[in-house]
VOMITOR-237106 format. One line per 10 residues: their letters; for each residue x, y, z of C-alpha. Coordinates in pm, 1 decimal, padded with zeros to 6 digits. Layout:
N
A	X:Y:Z | ...
//
This chain:
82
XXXXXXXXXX	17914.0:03367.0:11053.4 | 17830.4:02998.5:11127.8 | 17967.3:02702.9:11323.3 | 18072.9:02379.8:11113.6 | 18207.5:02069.0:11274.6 | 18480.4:01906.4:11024.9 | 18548.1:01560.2:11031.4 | 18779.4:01322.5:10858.0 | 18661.4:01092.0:10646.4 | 18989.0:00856.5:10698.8
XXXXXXXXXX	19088.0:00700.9:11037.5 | 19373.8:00942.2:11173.8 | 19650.5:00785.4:11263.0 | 19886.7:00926.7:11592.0 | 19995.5:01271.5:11599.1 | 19703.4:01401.9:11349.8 | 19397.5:01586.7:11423.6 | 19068.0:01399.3:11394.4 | 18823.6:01652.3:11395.9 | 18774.2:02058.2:11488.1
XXXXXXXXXX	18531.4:02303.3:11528.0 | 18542.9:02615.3:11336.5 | 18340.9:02944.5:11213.2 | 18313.9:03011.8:10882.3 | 18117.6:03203.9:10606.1 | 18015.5:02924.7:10435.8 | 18009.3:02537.8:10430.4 | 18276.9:02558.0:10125.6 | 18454.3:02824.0:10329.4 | 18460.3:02579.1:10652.8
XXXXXXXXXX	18611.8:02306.0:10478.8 | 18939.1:02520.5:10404.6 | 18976.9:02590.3:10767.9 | 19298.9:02384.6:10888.8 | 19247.4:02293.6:11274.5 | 19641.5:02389.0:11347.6 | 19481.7:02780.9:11395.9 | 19557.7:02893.6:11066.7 | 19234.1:02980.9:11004.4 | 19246.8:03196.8:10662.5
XXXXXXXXXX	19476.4:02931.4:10501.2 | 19329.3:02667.0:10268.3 | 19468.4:02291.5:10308.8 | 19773.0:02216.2:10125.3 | 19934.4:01894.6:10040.6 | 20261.6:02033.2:10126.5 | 20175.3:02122.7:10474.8 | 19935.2:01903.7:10620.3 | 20082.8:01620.4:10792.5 | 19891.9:01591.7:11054.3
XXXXXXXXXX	19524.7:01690.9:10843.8 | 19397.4:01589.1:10540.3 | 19549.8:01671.0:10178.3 | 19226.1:01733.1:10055.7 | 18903.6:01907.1:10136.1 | 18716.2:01680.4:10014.6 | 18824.7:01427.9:10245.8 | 18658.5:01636.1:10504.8 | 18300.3:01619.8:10642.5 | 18143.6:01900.8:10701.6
XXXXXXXXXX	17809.4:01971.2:10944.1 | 17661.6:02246.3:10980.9 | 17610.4:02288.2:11381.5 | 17428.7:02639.1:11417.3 | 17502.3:03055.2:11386.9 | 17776.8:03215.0:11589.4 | 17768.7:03528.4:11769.8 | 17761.9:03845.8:11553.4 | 18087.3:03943.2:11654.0 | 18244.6:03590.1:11628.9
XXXXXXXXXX	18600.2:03572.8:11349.2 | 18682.6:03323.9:11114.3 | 18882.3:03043.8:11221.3 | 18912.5:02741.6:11462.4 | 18701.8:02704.2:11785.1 | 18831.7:02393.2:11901.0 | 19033.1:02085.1:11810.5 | 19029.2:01695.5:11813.8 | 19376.8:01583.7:11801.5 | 19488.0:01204.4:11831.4
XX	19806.1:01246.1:12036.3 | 20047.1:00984.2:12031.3
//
């Protein structure tokens, strides 16, 4: 497992997440992450709102390997409250 910061590539408005921190297999596998802690679900046009409609509107850097132990999902969240 590995640790991937996604970023927008847009400038998030109020009430939408800017960035997140998640584990994930893969770099590919990161970018489906949503940050609202469904972690196995891929983005969806239908029920983003407050996250991108498409993955490749996300950046994705790779920040270093998790523990051994360590699930797939979200780590921690950037979210422009308004």
């Amino acid at each position: 497992m590995k640790i991937y910061l996604l970023e927008r590539r847009d400038d998030p408005s109020w009430d939408e997440y800017r960035s997140a921190v998640v584990a994930a297999h893969s770099k590919k596998d990161a970018a489906l992450i949503h940050p609202n802690g469904h972690g196995g679900e891929a983005v969806d046009v239908s029920r983003t709102g407050s996250w991108v409609s498409n993955s490749k509107d996300i950046r994705v850097e790779y920040l270093g390997e998790a523990r051994v132990n360590m699930k797939r999902g979200v780590l921690m969240v950037n979210f422009r409250a308004g």
